[in-house]
PDB file of the backbone (N, CA, C, O) and the ligand in Angstrom, with CONECT records:
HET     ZN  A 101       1
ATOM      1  N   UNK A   1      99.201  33.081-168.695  1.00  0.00           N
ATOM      2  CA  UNK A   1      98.480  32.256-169.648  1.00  0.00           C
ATOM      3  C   UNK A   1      98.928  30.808-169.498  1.00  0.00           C
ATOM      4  O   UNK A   1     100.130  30.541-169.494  1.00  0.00           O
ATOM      5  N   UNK A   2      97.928  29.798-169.364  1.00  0.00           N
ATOM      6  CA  UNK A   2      98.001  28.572-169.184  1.00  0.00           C
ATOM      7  C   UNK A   2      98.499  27.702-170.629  1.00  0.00           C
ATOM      8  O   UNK A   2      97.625  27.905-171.472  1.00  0.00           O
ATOM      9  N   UNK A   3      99.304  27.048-171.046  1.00  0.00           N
ATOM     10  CA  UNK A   3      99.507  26.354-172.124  1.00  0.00           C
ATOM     11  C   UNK A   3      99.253  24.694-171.826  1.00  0.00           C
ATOM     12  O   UNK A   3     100.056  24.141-171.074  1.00  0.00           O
ATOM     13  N   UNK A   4      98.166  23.917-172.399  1.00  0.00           N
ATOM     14  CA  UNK A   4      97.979  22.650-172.793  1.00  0.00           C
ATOM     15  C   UNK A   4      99.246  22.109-173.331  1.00  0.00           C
ATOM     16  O   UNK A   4      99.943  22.780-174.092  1.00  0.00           O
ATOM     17  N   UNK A   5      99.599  20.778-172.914  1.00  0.00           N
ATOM     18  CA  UNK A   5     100.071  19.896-173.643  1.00  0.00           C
ATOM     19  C   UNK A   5      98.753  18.310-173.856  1.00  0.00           C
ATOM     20  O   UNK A   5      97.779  17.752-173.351  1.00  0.00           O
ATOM     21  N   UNK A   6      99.953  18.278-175.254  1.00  0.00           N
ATOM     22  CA  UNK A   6      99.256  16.807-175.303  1.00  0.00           C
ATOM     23  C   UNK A   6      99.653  15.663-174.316  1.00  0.00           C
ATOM     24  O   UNK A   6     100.509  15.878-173.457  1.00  0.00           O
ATOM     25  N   UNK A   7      99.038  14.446-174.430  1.00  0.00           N
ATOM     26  CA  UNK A   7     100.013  13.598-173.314  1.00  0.00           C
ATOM     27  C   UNK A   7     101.122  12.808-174.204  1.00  0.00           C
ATOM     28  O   UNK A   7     101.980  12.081-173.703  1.00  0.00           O
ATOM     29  N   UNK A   8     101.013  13.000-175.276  1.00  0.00           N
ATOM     30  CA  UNK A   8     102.117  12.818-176.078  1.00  0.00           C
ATOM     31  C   UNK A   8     103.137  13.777-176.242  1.00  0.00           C
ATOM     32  O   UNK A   8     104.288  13.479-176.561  1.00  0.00           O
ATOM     33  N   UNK A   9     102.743  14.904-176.033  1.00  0.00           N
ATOM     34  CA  UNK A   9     104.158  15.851-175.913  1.00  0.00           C
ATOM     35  C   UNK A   9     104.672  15.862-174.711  1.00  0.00           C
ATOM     36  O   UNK A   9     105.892  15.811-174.558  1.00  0.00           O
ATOM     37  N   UNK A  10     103.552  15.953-173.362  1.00  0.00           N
ATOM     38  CA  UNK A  10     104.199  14.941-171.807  1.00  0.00           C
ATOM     39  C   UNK A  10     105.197  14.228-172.078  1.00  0.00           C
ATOM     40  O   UNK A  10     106.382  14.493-171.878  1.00  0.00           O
ATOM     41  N   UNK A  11     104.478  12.780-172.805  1.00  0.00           N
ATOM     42  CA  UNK A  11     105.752  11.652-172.633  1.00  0.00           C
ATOM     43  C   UNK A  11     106.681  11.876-173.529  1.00  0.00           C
ATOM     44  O   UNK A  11     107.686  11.227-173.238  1.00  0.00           O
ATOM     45  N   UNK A  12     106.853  12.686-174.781  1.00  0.00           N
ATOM     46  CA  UNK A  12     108.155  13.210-175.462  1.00  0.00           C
ATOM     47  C   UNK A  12     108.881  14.139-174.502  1.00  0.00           C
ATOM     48  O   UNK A  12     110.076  13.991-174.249  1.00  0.00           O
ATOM     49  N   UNK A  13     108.205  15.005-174.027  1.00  0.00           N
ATOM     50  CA  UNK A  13     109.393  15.641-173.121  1.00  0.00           C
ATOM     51  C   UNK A  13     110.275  14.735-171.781  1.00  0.00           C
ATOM     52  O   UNK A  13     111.376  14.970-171.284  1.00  0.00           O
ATOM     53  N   UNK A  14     109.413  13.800-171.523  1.00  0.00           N
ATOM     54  CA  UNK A  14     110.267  13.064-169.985  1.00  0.00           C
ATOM     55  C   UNK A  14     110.968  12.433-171.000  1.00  0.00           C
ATOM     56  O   UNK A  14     111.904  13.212-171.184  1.00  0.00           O
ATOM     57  N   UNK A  15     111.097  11.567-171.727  1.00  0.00           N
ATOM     58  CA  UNK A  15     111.963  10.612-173.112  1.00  0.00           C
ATOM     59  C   UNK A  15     112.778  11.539-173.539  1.00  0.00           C
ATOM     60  O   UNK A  15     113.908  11.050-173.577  1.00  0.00           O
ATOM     61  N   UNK A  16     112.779  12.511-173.844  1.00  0.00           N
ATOM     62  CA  UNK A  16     113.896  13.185-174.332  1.00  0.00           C
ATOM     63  C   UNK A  16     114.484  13.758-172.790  1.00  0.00           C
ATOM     64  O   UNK A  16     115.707  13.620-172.774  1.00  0.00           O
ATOM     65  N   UNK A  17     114.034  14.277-171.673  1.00  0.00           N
ATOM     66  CA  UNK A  17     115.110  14.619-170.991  1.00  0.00           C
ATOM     67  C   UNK A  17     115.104  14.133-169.959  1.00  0.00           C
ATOM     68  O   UNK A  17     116.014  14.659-169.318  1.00  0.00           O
ATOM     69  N   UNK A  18     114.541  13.316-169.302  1.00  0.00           N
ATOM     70  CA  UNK A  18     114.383  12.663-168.069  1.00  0.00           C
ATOM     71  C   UNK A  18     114.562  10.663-168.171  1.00  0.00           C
ATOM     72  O   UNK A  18     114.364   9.850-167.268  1.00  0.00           O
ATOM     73  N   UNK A  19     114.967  10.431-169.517  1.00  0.00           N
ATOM     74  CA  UNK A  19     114.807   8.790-169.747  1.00  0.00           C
ATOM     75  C   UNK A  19     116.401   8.887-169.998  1.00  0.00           C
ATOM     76  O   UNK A  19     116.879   9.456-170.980  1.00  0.00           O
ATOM     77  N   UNK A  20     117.115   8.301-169.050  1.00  0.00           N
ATOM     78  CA  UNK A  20     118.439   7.997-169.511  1.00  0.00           C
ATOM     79  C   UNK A  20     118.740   6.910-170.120  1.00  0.00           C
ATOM     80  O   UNK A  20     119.831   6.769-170.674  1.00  0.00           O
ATOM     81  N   UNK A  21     117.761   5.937-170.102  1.00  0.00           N
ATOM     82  CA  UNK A  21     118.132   4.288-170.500  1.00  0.00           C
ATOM     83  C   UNK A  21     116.940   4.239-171.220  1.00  0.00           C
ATOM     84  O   UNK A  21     115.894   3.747-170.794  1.00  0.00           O
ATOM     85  N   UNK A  22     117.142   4.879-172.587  1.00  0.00           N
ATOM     86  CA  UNK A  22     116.093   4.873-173.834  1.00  0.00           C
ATOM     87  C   UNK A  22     115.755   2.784-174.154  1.00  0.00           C
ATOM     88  O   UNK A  22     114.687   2.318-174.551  1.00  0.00           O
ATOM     89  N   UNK A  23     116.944   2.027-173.840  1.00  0.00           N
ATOM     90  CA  UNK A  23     115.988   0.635-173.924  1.00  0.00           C
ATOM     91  C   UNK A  23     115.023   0.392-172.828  1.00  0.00           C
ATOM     92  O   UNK A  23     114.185  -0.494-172.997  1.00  0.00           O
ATOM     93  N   UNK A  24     115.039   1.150-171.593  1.00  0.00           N
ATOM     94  CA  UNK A  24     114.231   0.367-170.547  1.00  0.00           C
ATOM     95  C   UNK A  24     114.337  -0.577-170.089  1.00  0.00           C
ATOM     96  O   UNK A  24     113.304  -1.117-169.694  1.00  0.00           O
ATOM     97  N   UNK A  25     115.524  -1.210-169.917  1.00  0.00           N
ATOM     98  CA  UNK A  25     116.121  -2.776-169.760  1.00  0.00           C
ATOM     99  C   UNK A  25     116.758  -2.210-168.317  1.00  0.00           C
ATOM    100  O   UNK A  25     116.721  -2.977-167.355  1.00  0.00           O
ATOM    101  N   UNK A  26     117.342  -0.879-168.155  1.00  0.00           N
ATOM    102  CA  UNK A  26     117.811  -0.398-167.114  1.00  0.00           C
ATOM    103  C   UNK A  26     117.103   0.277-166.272  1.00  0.00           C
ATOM    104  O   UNK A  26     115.991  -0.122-165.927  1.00  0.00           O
ATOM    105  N   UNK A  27     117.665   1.455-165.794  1.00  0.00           N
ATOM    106  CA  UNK A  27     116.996   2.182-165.208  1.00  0.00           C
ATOM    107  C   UNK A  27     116.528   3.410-166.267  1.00  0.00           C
ATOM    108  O   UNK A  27     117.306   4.187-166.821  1.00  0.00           O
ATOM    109  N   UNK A  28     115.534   3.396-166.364  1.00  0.00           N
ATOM    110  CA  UNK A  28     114.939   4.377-167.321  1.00  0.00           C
ATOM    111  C   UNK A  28     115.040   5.756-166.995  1.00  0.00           C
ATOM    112  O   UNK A  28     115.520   6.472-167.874  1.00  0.00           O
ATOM    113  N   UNK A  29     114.751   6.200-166.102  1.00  0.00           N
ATOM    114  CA  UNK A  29     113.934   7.277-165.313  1.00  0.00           C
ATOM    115  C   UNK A  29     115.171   7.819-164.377  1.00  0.00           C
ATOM    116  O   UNK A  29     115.663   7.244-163.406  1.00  0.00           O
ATOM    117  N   UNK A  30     115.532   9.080-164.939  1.00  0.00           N
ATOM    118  CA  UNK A  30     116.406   9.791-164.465  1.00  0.00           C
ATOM    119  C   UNK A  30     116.047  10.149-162.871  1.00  0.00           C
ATOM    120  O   UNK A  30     116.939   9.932-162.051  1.00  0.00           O
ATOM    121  N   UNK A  31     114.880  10.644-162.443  1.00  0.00           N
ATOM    122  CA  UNK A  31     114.442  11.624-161.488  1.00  0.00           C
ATOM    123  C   UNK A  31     113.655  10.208-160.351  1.00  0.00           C
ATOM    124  O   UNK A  31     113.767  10.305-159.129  1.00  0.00           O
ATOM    125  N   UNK A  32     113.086   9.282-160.848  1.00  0.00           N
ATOM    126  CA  UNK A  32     113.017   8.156-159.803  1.00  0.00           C
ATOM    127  C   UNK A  32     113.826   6.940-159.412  1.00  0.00           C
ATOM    128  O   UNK A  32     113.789   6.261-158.386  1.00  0.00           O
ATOM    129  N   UNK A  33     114.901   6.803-160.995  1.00  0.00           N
ATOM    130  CA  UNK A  33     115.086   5.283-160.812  1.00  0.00           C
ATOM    131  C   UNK A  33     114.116   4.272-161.457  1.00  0.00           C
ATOM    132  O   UNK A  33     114.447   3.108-161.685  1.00  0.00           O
ATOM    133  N   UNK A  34     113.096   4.699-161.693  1.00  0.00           N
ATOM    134  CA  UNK A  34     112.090   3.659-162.317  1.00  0.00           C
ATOM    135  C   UNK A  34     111.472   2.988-161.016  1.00  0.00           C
ATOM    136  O   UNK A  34     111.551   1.762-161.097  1.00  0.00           O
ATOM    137  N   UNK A  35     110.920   3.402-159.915  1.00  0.00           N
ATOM    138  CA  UNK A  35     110.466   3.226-159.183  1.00  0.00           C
ATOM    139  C   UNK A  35     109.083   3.504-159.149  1.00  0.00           C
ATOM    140  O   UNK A  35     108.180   2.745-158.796  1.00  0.00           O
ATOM    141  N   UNK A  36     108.990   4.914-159.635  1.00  0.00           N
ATOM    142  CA  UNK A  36     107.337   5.358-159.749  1.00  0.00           C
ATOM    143  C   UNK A  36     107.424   6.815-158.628  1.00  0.00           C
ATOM    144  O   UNK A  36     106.606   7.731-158.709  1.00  0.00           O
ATOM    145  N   UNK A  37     108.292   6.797-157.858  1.00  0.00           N
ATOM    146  CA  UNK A  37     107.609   7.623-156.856  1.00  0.00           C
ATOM    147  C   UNK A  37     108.967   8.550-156.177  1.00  0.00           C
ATOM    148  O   UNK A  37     110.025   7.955-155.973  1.00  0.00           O
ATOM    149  N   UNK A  38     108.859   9.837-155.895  1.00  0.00           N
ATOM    150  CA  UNK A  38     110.291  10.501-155.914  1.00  0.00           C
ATOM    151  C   UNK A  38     109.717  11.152-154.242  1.00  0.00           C
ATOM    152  O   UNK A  38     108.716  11.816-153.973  1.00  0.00           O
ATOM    153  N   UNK A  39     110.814  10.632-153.357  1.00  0.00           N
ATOM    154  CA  UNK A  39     110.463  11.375-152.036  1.00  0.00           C
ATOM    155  C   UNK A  39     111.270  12.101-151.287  1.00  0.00           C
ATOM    156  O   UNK A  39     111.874  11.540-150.373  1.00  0.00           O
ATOM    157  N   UNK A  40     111.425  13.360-151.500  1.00  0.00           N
ATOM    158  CA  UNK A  40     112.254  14.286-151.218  1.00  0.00           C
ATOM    159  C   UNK A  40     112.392  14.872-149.553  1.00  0.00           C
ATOM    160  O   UNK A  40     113.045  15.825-149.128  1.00  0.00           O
ATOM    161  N   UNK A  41     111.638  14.039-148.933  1.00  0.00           N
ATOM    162  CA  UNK A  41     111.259  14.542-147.597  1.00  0.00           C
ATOM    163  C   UNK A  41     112.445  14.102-146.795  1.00  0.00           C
ATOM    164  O   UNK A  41     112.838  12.955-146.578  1.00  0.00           O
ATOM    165  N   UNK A  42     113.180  15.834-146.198  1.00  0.00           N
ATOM    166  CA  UNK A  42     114.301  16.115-145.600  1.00  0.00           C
ATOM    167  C   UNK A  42     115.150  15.726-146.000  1.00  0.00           C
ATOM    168  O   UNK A  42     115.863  14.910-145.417  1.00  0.00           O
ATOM    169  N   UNK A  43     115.411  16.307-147.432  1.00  0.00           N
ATOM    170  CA  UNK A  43     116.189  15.664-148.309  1.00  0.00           C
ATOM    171  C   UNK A  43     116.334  17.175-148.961  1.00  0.00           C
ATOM    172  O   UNK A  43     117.312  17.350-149.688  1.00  0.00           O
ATOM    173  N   UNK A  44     115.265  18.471-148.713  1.00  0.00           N
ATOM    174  CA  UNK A  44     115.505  19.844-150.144  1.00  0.00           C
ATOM    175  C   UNK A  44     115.224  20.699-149.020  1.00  0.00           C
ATOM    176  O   UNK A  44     114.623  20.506-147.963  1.00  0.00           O
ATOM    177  N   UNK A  45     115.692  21.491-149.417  1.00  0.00           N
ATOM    178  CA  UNK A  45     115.382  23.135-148.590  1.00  0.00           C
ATOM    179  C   UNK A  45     115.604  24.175-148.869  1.00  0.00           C
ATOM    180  O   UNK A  45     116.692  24.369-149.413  1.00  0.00           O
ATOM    181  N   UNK A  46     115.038  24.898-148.725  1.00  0.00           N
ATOM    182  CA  UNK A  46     114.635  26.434-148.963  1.00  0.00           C
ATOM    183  C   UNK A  46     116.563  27.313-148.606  1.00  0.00           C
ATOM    184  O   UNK A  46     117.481  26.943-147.875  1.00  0.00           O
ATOM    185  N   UNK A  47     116.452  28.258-149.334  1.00  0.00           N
ATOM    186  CA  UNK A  47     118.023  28.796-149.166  1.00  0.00           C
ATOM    187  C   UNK A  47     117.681  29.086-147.400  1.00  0.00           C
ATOM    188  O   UNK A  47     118.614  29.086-146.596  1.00  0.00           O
ATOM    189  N   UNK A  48     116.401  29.298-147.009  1.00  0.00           N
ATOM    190  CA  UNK A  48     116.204  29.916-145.668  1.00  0.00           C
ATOM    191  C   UNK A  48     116.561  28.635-144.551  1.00  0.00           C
ATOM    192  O   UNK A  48     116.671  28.922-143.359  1.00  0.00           O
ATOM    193  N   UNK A  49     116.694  27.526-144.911  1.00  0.00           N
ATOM    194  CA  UNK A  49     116.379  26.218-144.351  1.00  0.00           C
ATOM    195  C   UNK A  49     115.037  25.454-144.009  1.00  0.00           C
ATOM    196  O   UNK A  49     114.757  24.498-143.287  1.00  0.00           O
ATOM    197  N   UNK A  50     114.572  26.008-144.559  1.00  0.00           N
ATOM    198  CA  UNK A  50     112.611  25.657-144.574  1.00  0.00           C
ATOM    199  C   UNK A  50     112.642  24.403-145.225  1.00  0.00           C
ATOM    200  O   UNK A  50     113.287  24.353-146.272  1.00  0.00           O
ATOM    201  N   UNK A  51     111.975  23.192-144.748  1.00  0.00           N
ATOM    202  CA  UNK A  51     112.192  22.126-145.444  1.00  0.00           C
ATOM    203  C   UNK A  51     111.279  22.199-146.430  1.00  0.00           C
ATOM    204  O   UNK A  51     110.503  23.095-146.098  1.00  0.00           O
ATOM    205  N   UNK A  52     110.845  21.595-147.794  1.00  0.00           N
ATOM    206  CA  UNK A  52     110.424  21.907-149.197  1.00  0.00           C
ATOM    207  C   UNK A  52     109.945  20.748-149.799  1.00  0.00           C
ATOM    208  O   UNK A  52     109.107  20.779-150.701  1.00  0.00           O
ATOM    209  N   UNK A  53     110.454  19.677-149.330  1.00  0.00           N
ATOM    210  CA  UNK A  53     110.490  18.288-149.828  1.00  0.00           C
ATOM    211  C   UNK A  53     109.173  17.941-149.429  1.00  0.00           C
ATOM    212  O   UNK A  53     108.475  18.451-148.552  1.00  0.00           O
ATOM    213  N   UNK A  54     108.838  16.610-150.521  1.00  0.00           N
ATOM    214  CA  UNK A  54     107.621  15.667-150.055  1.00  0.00           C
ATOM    215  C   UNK A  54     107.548  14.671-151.636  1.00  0.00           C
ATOM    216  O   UNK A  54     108.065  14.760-152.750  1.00  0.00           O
ATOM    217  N   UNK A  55     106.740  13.879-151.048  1.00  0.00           N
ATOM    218  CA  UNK A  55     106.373  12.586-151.528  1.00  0.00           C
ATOM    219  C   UNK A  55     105.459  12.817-152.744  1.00  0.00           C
ATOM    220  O   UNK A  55     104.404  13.439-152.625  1.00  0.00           O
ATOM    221  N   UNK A  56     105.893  12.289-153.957  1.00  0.00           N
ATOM    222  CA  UNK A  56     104.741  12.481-155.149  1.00  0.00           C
ATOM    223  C   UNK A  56     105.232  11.373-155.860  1.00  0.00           C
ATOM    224  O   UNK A  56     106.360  10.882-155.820  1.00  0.00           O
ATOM    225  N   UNK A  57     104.110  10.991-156.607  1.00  0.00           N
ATOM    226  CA  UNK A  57     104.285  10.234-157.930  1.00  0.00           C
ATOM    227  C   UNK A  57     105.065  10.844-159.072  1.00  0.00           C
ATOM    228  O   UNK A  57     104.882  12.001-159.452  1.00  0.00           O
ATOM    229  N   UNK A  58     105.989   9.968-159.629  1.00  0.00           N
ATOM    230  CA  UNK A  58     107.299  10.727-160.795  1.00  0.00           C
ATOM    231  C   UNK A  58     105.962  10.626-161.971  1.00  0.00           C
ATOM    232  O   UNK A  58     104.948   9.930-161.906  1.00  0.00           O
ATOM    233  N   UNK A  59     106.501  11.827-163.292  1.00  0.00           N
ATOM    234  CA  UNK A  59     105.988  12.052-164.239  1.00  0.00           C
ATOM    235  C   UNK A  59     106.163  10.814-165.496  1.00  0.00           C
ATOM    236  O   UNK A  59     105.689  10.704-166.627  1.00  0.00           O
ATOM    237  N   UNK A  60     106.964  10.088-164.781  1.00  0.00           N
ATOM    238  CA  UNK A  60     107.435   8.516-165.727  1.00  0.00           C
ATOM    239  C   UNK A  60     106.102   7.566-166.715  1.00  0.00           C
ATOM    240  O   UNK A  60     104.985   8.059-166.867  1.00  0.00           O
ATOM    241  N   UNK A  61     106.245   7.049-166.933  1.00  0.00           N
ATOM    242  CA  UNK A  61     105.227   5.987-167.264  1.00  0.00           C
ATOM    243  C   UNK A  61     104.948   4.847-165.570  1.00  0.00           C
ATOM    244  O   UNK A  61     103.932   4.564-164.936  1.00  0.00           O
ATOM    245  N   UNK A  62     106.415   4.491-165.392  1.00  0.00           N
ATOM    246  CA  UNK A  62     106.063   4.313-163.585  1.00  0.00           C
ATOM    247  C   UNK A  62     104.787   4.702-162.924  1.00  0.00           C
ATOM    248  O   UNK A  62     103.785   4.132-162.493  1.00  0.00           O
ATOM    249  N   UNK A  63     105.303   6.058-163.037  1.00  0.00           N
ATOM    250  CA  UNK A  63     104.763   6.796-161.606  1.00  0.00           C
ATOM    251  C   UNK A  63     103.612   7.476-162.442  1.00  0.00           C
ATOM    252  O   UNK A  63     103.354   8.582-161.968  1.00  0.00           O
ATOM    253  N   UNK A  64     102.723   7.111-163.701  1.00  0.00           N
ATOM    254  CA  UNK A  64     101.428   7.678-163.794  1.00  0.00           C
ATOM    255  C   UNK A  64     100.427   6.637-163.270  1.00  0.00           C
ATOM    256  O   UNK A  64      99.373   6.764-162.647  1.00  0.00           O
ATOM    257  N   UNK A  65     101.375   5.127-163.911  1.00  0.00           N
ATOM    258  CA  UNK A  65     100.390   3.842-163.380  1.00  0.00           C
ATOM    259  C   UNK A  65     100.511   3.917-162.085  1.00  0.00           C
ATOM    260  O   UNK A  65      99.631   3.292-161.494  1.00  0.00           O
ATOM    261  N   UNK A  66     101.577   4.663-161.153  1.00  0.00           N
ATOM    262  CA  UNK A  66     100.856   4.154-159.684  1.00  0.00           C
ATOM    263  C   UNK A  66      99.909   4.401-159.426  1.00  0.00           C
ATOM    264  O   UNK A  66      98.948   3.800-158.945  1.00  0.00           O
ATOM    265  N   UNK A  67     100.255   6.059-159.972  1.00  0.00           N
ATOM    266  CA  UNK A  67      99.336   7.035-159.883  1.00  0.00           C
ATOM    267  C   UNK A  67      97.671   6.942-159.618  1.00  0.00           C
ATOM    268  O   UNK A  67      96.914   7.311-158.721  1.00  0.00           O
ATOM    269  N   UNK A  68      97.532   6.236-160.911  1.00  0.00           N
ATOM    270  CA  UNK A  68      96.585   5.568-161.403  1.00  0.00           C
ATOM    271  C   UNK A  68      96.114   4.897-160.466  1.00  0.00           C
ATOM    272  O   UNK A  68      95.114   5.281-159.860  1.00  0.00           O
ATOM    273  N   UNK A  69      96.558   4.104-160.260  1.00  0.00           N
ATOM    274  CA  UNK A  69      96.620   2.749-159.488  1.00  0.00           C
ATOM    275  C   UNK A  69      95.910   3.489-158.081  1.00  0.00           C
ATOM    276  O   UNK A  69      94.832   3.001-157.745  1.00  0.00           O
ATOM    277  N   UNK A  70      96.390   4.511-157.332  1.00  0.00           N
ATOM    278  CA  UNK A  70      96.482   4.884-156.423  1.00  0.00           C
ATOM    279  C   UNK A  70      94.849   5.728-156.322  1.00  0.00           C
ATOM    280  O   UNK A  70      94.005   5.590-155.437  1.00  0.00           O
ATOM    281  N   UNK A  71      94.783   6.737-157.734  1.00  0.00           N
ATOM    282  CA  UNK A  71      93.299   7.332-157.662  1.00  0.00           C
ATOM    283  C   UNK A  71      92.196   5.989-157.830  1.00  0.00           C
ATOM    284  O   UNK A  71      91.012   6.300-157.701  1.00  0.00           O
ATOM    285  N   UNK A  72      92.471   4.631-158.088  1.00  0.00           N
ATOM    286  CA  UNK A  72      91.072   3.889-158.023  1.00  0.00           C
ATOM    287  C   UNK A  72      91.031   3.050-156.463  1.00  0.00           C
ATOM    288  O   UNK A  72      90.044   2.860-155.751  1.00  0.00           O
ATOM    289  N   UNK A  73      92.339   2.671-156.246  1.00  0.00           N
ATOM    290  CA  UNK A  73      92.200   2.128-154.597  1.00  0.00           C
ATOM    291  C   UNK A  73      91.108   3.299-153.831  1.00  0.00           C
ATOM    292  O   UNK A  73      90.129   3.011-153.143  1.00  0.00           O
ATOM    293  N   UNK A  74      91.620   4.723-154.191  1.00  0.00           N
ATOM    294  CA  UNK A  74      91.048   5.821-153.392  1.00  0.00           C
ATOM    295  C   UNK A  74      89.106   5.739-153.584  1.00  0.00           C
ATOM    296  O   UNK A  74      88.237   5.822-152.716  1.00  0.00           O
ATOM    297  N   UNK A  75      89.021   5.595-154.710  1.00  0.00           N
ATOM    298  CA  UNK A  75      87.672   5.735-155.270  1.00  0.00           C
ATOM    299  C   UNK A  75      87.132   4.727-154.857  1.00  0.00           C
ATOM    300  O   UNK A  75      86.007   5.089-154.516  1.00  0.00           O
ATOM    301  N   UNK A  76      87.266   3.426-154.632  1.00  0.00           N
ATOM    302  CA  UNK A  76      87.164   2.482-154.149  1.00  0.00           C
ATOM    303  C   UNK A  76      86.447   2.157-153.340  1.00  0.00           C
ATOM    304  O   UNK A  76      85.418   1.481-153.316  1.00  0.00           O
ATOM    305  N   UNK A  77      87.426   3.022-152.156  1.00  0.00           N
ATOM    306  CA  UNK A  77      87.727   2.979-151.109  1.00  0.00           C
ATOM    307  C   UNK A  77      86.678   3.858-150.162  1.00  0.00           C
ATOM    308  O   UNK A  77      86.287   3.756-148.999  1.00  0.00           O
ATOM    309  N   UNK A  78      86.394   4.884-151.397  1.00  0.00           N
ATOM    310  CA  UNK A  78      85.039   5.829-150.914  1.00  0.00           C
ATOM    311  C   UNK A  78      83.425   5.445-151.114  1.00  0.00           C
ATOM    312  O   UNK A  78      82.334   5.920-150.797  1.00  0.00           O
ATOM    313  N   UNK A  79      83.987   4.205-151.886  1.00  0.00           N
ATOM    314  CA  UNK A  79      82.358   3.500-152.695  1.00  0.00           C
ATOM    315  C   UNK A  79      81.942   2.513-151.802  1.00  0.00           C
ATOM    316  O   UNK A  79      80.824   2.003-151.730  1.00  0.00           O
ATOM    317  N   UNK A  80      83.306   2.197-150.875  1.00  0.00           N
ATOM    318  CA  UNK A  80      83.123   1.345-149.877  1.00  0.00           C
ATOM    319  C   UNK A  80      83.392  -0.405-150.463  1.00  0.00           C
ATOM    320  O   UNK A  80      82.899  -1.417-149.966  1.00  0.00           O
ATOM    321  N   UNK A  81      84.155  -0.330-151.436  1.00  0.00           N
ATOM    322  CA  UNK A  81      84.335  -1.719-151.978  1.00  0.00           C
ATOM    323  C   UNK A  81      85.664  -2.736-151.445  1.00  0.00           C
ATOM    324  O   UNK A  81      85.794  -3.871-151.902  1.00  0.00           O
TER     325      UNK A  81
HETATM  326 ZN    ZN A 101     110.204   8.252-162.883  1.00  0.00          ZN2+
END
């Protein structure tokens, strides 16, 4: 069974466990740095040694605006603009 969140219970859960620097003056973002973007490539692996890693946008406020950012360049980009 699939469970909904709100995107307010989203950004309460990364703030409560993924925001180490609740002012944001620092580094906010436990899992990027406050960068936006977490790239694990040949960096994680499988207990088998299978590599596992890859490149995504963090669940941050960062990394939704790249995100963002990233699905309209794309759309854009298909409209031919
Ligand atoms: Zn982040």
């Amino acid at each position: 069974m699939k469970r909904k969140i709100t995107k307010t219970q989203f950004f309460d859960l990364w703030w409560d466990e993924f925001c180490a620097d609740k002012s944001m003056t620092g580094v906010g973002c436990m899992l990027c740095g406050s960068n936006g973007s977490i790239d694990t490539r040949g960096k994680v692996f499988t207990a088998a040694g299978v590599e596992c890693g890859g490149l995504a946008f963090c669940i941050c406020p960062n990394g939704r605006a790249l995100k963002r950012a990233h699905e309209i360049a794309i759309a854009r980009q298909e409209v031919g603009q």
